[in-house]
N, C-alpha and C positions, 0 to 999 in steps of 0.2 A: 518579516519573512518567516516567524515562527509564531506555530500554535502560542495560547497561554499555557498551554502543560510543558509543550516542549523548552521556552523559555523560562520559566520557572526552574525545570528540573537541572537546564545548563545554570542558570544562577549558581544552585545549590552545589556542582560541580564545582563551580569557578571560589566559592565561599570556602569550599573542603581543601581546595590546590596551597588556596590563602594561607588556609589555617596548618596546612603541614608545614606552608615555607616558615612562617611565622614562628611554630614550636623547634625548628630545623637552625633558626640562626638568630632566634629570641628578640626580630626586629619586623616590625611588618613593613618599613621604608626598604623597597627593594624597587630596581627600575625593572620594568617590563623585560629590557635585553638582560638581566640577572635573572629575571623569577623564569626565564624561556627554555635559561639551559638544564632546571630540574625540572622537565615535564615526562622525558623517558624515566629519570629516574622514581619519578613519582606513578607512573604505569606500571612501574617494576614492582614498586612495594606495594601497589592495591593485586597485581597478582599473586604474589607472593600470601596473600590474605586467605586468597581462594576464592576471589570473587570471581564471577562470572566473564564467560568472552561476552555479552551483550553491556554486563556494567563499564568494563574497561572499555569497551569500544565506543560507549554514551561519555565516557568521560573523555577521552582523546580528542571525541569531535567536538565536544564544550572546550578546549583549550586549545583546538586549533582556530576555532572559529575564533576565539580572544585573540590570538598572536596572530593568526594570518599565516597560520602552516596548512600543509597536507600531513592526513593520517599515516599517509603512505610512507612520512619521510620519518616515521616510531613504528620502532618493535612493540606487538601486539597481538596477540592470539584471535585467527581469523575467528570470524562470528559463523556458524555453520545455518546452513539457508534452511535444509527440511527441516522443521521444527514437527516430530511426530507425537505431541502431546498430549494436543486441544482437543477436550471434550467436547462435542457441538450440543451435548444432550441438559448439562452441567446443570445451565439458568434457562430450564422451557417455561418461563412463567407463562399464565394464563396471559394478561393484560398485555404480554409482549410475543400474541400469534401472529398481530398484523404487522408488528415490526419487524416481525423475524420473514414476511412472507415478503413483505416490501423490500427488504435487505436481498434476498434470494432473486428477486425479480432484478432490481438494480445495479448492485454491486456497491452503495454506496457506503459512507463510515458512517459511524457513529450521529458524527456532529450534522454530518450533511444530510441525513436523515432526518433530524430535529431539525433544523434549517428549512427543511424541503416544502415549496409551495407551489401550491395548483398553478399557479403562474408560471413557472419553471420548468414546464412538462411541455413539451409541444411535439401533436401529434402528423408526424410526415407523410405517411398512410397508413392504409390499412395493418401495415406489417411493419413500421418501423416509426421509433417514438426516440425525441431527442432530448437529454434531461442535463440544466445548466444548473450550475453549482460554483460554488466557492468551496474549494478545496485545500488541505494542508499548503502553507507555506502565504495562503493567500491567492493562488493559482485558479484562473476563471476553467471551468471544464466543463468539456463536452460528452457525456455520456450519450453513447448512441446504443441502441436497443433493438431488436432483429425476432419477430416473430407474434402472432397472432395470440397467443395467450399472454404475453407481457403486454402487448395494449390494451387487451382486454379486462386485465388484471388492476392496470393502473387506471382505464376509465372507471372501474367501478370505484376504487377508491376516492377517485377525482369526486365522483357522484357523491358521496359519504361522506366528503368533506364540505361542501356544498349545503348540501342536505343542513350541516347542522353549523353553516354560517360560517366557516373557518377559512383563512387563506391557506392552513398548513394542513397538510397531507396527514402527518401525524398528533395527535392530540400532544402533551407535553407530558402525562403519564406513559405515553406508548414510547416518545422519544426518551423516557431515561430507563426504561425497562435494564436489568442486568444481564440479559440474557447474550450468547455467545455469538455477535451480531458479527465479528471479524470472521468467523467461519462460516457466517451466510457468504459476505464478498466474497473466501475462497470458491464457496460453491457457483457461486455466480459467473466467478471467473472458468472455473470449469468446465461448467456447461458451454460459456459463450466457446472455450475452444475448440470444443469437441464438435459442435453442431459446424463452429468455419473449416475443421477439418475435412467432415465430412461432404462438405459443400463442394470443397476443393476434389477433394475425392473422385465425387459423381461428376463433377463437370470440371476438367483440369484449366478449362479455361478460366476459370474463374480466381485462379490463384494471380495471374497479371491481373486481374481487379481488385483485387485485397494490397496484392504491393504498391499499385496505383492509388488506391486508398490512405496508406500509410505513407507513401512519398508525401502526399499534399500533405496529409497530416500532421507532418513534422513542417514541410514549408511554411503552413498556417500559423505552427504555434513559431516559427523562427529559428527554429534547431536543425545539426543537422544530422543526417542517419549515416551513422558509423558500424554498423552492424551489417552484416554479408547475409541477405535473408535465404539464398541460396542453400547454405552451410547449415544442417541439423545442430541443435544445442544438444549437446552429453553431459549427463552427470557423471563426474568422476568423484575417486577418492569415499568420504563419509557421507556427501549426499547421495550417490551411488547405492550406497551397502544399505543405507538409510529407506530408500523408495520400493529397492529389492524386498527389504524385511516387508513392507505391508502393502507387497502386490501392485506398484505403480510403473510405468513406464522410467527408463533413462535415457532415453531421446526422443524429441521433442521437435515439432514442426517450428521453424522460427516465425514464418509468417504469419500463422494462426496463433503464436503466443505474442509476436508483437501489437497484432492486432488490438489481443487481450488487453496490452500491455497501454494502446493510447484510448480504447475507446471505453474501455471497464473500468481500470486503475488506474490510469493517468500516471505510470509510472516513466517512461518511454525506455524502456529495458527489458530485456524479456528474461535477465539474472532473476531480476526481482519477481517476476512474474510466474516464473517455473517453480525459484525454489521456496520464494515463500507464497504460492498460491496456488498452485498446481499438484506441486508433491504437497498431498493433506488427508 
């Protein structure tokens, strides 16, 4: 259920918990229900460091995931959503324009980008293109795609890869390019909001075919929808003051961000969707 990075890096959590119990009572024979009851206190002394809310937070869910807790049930400094840092400009390398133009059009990651093959692509019409992936965690997804310049954009590359004999969309120098390929997805996710907002807008009918949309969508993948898409999402508090400072919205259509949220990102949350994708 986890990336290689991601399991690797909880290792390295679960290796570090080891090694404080270890210098902590100079014995490493400790039972699971002993080493369980220093895990707050061991969140306490990596903040007390000055570490990060993203490091502490990486580390709680490597030792929940070991014991079979919720994070919920440790004190921990929440992790704040707007992140207003990311340069999209950073790594424009040359060799990674088409990654970065593929990333803009699809919204995918990294991996699923190198991954991605002419096979994978299937075009529904004129105006809508449905791109299947293996996604974090192992997760099969559906990316779906809405408008006449993203088909047009992906048949040509479909062309270009063809052309020079390849199953994969991207050559293997374009898929490891450095450039700031997370902040193509946010823009991707962007646009796709902005344009279902608008849609919604012009033709109000169409927002019952977006929540119809998203009702299957969840029935399909077997979840169920707990979220009142009625109810506008507000930032409050530091993502609030956060969005304020560089001109963004603080509420937010849920429909048009859930949307985002199953058919872009595959996250099915539209937290995740606003604050790390939308506010950027």
């Amino acid at each position: 259920i986890f990336t290689e990075s991601s399991f690797n890096r909880y290792l390295k959590v679960i290796k570090r918990f080891c090694k404080y119990l270890a210098a902590k009572f100079q014995t490493s024979h400790l039972t699971m229900f002993e080493a369980e009851k220093y895990i707050q206190e061991y969140i306490d002394v990596r903040e007390a460091r000055g570490l990060s809310a993203d490091t502490l937070n990486t580390d709680l869910s490597a030792l929940c995931k070991v014991f079979g807790r919720r994070t919920i049930e440790f004190r921990h400094p929440p992790r704040h959503g707007a992140h207003l840092k990311n340069d999209s400009t950073k790594y424009n390398t040359e060799t990674g324009e088409t990654t970065r133009d593929v990333a803009l059009t699809t919204g995918l990651r990294r991996r699923e980008l190198g991954h991605l093959k002419v096979d994978d692509i299937k075009f529904i019409d004129c105006e809508t293109v449905h791109i299947f992936s293996i996604g974090k965690g192992g997760k099969h997804n559906r990316t779906v795609l809405k408008g006449i310049v993203a088909v047009s954009k992906l048949k040509e590359y479909i062309r270009e890869a063809e052309e020079k004999g390849s199953d994969f969309l991207l050559t293997k120098a374009e898929a490891r390019v450095p450039d700031a390929l997370h902040y193509c997805r946010a823009i991707c996710a962007q646009n796709t909001y902005y344009a279902v907002l608008q849609e919604m807008e012009n033709d109000p009918a169409k927002r019952a075919e977006y929540i119809q949309k998203i009702k299957d969508e969840f029935k399909r993948c077997g979840r169920k929808l707990k979220e009142n898409l009625d109810k506008p999402y507000r930032l409050r508090g530091y993502n609030r003051e956060a969005a304020l400072s560089i001109g963004k919205p603080v509420v937010y259509d849920r429909v048009a961000a859930m949307y985002v949220s199953l058919f872009i990102l595959h996250h099915f949350r539209t937290d995740t969707t606003i604050l790390h994708y939308l506010v950027k």
